[in-house]
N, C-alpha and C positions, 0 to 999 in steps of 0.2 A: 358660598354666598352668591357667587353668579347664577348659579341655580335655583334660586330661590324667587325670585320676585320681576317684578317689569315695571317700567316708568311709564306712565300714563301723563301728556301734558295738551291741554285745549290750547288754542292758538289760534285769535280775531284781529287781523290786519295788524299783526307784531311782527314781521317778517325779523326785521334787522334784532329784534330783541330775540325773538326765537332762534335766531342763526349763533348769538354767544352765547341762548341757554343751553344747547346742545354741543356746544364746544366745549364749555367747560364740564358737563356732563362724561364728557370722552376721555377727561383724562381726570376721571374720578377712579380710588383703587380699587373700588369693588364694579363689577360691571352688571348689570340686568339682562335675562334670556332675551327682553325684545322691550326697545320703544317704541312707542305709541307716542304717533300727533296725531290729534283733532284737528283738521282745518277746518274753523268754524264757516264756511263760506267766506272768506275773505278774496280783497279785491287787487290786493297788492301783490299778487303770482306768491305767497306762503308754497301753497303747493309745488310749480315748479323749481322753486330753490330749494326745497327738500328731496326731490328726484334726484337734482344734477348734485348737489352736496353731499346728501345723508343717502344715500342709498339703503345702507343698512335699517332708515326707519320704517315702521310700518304705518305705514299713509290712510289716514278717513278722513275725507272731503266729503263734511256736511253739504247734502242740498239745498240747503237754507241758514238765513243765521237761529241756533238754534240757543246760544246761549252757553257757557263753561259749566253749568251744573249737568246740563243734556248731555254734552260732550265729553265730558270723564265718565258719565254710564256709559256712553256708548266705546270708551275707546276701554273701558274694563271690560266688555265680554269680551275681547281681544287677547286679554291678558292673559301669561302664562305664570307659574309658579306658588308660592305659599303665600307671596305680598305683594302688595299692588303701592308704591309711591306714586304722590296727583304731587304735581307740581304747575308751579304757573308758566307763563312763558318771559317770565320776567324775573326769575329767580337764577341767579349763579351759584353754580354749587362750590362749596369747595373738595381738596382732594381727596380728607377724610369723612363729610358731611354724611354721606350715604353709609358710610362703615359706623361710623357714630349713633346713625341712625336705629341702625339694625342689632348694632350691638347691645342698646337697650330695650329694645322689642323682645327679641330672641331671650331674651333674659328675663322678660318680667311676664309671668303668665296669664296677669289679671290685664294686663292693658291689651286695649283693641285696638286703638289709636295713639299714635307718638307724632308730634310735631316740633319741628328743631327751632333754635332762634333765628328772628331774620333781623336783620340789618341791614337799615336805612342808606342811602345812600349821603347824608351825614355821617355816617361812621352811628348811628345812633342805635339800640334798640328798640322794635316795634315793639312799643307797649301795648298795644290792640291786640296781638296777636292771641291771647287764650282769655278767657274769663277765668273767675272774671276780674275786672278792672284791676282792682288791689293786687291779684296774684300776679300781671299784669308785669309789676312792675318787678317783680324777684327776678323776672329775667335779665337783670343788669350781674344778677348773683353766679355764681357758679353754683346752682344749685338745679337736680333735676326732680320736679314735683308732681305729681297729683292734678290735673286744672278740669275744670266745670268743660267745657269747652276747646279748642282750636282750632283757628280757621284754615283754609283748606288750600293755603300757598304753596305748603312744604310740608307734607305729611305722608306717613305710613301705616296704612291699616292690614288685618290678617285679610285675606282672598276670601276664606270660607264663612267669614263671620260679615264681612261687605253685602256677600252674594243671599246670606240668609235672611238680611236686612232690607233687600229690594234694591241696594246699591242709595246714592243720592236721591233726596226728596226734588225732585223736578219741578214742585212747585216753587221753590226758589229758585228763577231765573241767574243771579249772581247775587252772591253773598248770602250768608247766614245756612247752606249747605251743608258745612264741616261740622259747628254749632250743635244743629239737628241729627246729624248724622253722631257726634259725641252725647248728643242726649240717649238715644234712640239704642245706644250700645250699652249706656249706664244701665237701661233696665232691663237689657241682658245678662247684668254680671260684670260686666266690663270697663275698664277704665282709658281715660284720655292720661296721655300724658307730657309735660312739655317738656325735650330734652336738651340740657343747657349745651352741651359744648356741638351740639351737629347743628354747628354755624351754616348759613347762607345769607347772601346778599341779596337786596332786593331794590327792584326801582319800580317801583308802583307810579299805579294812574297814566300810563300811556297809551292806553287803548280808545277811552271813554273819557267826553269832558266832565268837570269836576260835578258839575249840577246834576249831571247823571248818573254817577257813580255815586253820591249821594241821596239823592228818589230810591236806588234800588235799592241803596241799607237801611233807609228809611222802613220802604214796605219788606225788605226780609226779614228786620227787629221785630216789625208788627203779626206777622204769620208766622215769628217761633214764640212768641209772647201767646199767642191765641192759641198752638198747638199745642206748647208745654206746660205751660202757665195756669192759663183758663181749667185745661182738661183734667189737672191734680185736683182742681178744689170740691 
């Protein structure tokens, strides 16, 4: 399994969340050939605390802000292996999350895409996390399904099937990425699918005020509504 895949994670003035996503990353049982941070241009020294800390990661310091959809393309041509995991920088893994992970990849040959559950810092399940809504909620279940969709917090897709794709639609600056990118695999053949027990934690909304982080899903919903939607009928 260490031979298999690489963690890819973008990182915008999350310094102190990036430093325990990467911790608890380290003492995950299965290990990745190589991480990958994006530093998105950030202003808070990300980069140097990942020199003096992580050594072991493999460093891209955007020269501008360019955004978490730009910056997991960019830090996947970096990538070694058969799979590439994006992760946020606001995600804790736990110790079997990544083996959970891969253990239902590895096993199911139609799926292109696997996203695990996250949970809230409530203790809650995110019900946003896949389409749609209704499936949404079976994630309270121990049940691993099928979904339209997953967004792109906590996810692993194949390398060859990513790169055959053009990798991330770049027109969505933040959010609705993962979405598109589970669309885009569906009519390839290929399934998303959400995997109940490759648990992580997650603390969302610490990067961006809330009004902003709302405008972008605003206009993401409306440019995969207009690529997917519109372009069927």
């Amino acid at each position: 399994m260490s031979e298999k895949f690489s963690v890819v994670i973008p990182s915008y003035n999350g310094k102190e969340f990036l430093r325990k996503t990467l911790l608890a990353l380290r003492k995950s049982n299965v290990q990745p050939l190589r991480y990958i941070v994006v530093d998105d241009y950030s202003s808070d020294e990300t980069s140097e605390m990942l020199k003096k800390e992580f050594p072991e990661i493999k460093l891209i310091r955007n020269e501008k802000n360019l955004g978490p959809t730009a910056s997991r393309n960019r830090g996947a041509k970096k990538a070694e292996g058969e799979y590439i995991v994006f992760t946020d920088n606001d995600i804790l893994v736990r110790d079997d999350s990544l083996k959970k992970l891969f253990s239902f990849l590895t096993k199911t040959r139609d799926a292109g895409m696997v996203g695990g559950k996250l949970i809230n810092e409530e203790g809650k399940s995110v019900f946003y996390n896949m389409g749609n809504i209704f499936r949404g909620f079976i994630s309270i279940y121990d049940k691993s399904i099928p979904v339209g969709w997953i967004i792109e917090s906590f996810i692993a897709v194949r390398r060859d099937l990513f790169e055959k794709l053009g990798g991330f639609d770049e027109d969505y600056f933040m959010f609705g990425e993962g979405p598109d990118l589970s669309e885009r695999m569906r009519k390839e053949g290929y399934k998303t699918y959400f995997v109940h027990d490759a648990i992580v934690n997650m603390r969302e909304g610490h990067t961006h005020q809330k009004w902003k982080r709302r405008a972008w899903l605003w206009v993401a919903s409306w440019k995969f509504f207009v690529k997917h939607r519109l372009e069927s009928r």
